[in-house]
C-alpha positions in Angstrom: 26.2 78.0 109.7 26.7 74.7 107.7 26.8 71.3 108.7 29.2 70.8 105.8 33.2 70.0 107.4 35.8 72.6 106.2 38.3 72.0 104.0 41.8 72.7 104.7 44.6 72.7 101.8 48.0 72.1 101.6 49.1 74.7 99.1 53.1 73.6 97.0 54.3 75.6 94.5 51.0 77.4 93.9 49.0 74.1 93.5 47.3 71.6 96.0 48.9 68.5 96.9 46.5 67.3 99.6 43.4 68.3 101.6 42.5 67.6 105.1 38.4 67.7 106.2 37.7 69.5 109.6 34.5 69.8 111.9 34.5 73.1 114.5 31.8 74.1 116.5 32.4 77.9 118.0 29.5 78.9 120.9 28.9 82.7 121.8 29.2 83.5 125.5 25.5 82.4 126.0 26.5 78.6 125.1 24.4 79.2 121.3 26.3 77.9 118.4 27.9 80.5 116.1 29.8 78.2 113.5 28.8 74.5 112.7 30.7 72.8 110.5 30.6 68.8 110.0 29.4 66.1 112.9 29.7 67.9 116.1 27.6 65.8 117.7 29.1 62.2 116.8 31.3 60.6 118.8 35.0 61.5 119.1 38.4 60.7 120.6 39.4 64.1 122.1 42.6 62.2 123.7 44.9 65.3 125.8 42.3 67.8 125.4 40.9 66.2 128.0 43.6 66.7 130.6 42.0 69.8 132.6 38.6 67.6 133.3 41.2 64.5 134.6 43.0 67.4 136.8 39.9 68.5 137.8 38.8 65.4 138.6 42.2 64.9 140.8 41.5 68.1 142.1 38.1 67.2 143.6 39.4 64.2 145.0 41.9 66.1 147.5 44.9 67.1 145.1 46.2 70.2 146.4 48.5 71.3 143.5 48.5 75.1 142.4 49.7 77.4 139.9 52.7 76.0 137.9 52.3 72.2 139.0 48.2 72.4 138.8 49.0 73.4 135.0 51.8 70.9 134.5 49.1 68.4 135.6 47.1 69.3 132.8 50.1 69.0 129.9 50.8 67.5 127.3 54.9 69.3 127.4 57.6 69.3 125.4 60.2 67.6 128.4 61.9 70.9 128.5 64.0 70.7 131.9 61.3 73.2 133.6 58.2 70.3 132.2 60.6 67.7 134.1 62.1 69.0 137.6 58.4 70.5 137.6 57.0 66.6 137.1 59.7 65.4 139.5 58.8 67.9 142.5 55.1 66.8 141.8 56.1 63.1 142.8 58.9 64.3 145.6 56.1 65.9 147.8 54.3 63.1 147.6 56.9 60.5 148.6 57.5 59.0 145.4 60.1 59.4 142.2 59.6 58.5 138.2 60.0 54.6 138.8 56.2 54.5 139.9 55.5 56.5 136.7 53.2 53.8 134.6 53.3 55.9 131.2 56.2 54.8 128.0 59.4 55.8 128.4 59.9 58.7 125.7 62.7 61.5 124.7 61.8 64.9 125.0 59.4 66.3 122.2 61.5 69.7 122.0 64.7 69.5 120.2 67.4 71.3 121.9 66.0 69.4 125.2 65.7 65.9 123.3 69.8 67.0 122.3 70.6 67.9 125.1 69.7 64.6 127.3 71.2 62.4 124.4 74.5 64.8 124.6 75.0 64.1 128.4 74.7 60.2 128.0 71.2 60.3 128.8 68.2 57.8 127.1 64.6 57.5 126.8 62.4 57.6 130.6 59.0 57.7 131.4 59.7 61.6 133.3 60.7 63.0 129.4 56.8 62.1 128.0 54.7 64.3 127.4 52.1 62.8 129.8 54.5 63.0 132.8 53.0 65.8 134.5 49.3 64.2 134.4 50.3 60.8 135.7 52.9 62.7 138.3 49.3 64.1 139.6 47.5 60.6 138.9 49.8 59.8 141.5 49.8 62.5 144.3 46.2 62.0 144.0 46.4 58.3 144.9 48.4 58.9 147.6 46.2 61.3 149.3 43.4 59.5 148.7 45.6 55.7 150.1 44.6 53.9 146.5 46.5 51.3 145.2 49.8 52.4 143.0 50.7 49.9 140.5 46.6 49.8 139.1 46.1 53.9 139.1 45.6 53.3 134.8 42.6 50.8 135.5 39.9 51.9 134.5 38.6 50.3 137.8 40.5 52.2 140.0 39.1 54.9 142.0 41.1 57.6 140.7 40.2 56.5 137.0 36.2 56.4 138.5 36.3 59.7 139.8 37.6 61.4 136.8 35.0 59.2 134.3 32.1 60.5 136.8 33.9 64.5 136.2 33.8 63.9 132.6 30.0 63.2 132.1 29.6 66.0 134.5 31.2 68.6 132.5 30.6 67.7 129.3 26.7 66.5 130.2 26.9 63.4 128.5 27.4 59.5 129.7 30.8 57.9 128.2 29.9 56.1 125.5 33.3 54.3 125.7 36.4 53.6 127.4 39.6 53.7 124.8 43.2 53.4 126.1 45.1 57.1 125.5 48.7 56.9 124.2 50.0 57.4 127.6 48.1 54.1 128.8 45.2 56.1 130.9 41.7 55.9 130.3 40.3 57.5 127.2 36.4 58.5 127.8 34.1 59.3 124.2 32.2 62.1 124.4 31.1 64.6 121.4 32.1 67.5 120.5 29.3 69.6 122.1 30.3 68.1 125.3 33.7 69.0 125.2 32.5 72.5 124.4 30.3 72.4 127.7 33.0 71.5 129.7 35.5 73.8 128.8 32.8 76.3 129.1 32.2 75.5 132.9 36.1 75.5 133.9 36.0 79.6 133.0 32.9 80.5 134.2 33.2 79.0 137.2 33.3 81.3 140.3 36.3 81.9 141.4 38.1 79.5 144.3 36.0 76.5 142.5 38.4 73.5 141.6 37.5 74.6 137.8 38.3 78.1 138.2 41.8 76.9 140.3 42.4 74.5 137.4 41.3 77.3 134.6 43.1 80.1 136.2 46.9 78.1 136.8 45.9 77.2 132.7 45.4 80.8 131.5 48.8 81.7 133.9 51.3 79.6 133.3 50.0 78.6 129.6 54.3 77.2 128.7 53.2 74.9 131.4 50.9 73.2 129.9 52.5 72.6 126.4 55.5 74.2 126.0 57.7 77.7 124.9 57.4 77.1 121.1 54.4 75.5 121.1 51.4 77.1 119.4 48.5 77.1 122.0 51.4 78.9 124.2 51.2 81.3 121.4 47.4 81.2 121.6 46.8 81.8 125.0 49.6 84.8 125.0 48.6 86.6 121.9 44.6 86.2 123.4 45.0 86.9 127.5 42.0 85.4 129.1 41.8 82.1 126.5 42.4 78.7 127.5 43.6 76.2 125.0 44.1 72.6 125.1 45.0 70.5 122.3 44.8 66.6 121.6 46.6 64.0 120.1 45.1 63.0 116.2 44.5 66.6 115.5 41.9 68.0 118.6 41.6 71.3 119.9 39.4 72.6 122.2 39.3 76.1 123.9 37.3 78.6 125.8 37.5 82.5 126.4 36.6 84.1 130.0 33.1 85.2 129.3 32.1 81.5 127.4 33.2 81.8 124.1 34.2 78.6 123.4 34.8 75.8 120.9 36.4 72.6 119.4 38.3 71.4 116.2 38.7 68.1 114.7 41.0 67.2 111.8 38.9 63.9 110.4 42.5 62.8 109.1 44.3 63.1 112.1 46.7 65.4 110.4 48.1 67.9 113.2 49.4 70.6 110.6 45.5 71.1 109.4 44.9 71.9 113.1 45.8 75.4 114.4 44.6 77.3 111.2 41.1 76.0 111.8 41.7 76.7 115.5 42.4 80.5 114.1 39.1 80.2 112.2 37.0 79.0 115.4 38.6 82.1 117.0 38.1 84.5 114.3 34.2 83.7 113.8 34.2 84.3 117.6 35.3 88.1 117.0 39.4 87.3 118.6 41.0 89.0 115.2 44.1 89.9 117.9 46.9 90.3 115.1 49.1 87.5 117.1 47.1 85.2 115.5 48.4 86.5 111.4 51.1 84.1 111.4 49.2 81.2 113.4 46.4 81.4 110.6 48.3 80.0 107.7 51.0 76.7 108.1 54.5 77.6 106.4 55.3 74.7 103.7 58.6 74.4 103.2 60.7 73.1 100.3 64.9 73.4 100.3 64.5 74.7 103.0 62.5 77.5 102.4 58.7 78.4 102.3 56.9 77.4 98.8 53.6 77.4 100.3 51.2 77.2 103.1 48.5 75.2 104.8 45.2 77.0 104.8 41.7 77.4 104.7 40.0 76.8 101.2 39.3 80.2 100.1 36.1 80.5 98.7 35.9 81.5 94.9 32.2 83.0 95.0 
């Protein structure tokens, strides 16, 4: 193990244009670290891969969403029409429609969906961002529990309390700060070895628990919870059994059924350093399923057509 980040390299025309620097932290199913590499312990903004401990949260405060909708409620989606009627019924059952969504108005992230609204006269709403799903449930939630509407982003409001107090349960840390996400809710700092713990406790829980219902609907309906073309989809369906969630500013965080688990930082930010040290994490694990080939190495394109690839820095002893 080294405390020493990776170093991931953006490979043109046979020479390197630009580097990104990366922490992971992998843990064998008994929670011990197998791979260390940079701060793992510092402070970080994990941003959407905290979505399952906010649905969780939601969950233990009376939301009664399942499969599908309980993973939508965890997404970070691409506003493909299923990610939207999906947000939409969420809201319908519990008396309410987009206007009380609090979160930007947006256009769908996936093209031919983001094409397709703009083709039939349509424009950016808050039900196409990619946080719909999540403050849909925000929501529900409120409405079971009769909380106040309009405030459900404070971080004040009960909802927004309950799902702080889930967070330092799971990960086993207190918040050391309250940021403001990109969707406007309530960002909690943690490290990464909390993260790890948490996403360690939603798939070993037993099963029925609100962290094995929020787990299980994540594992099952994995396009759900990002999207059809998006990589963790690909993840989750090359690796049955792995759950996935990534963050804005280049997080990843993920954990196997029997507690392999682990989380990936890109210091940069840079999202296309992200999924091939997410392939690493996975690989030092023992996951070498061959879905993952193509997911280990970024195509870099030029003209059209690949001139190179983002990748690990091989080492040359």
């Amino acid at each position: 193990m080294s405390a020493e980040s990776l170093v991931v390299e953006v490979v043109r025309s046979g020479f390197v244009e630009s580097t990104h620097r990366a922490r992971m932290l992998a843990v064998g199913a008994d929670g011990s670290p197998v791979k260390v590499h940079g701060a793992v312990d510092a402070l970080v903004s994990p941003r959407s891969s905290m979505k399952p401990l906010q649905a969780l949260g939601m969950a233990r405060a009376g939301l009664a969403l399942e499969g599908e909708l309980l993973a939508l409620s965890c997404a970070s989606h691409a506003g493909e029409p299923f990610h939207v009627e999906g947000a939409r019924k969420i809201l319908s059952a519990a008396g309410l429609d987009e206007e009380a969504l609090r979160c930007p108005e947006d256009l769908p992230e996936d093209v031919a969906s983001r094409d397709e609204v703009l083709r039939s006269g349509g424009a950016r709403a808050r039900i196409y961002m990619n946080c719909s799903g999540k403050h849909s449930a925000m929501l529900a939630t409120c409405v079971v529990n009769d909380w106040p509407l309009e405030t459900y982003l404070d971080p004040a409001h009960p909802l927004q309390k309950v799902i702080r107090d889930t967070v330092e349960d799971l990960t086993g840390e207190r918040v050391a700060a309250t940021g403001v996400d990109g969707c406007g809710a309530p960002l909690f700092f943690v490290s990464m070895v909390g993260v790890t713990r948490a996403f360690r406790s939603f798939v070993l829980a037993g099963p029925g628990t609100p962290e094995r219902r929020v787990a299980d609907a994540f594992r099952a309906h994995p396009e759900w919870t990002s999207g059809t073309k998006r990589p963790e989809a690909r993840l989750m369906r090359a690796i049955p059994g792995l759950m996935v969630k990534a963050g804005a500013e280049a997080f990843d965080a993920f954990a196997f059924a029997d507690g392999r688990a682990g989380t990936v930082k890109i210091e940069d930010g840079g999202q296309r350093a992200r999924v091939p040290v997410t392939v690493a994490a996975l690989r030092a694990l023992g996951f070498e399923d061959a879905g993952l080939d193509e997911l280990a190495t970024g195509a870099l394109l030029g003209g059209g057509r690949p001139v190179g690839e983002i990748r690990l820095r091989r080492r040359t002893t």
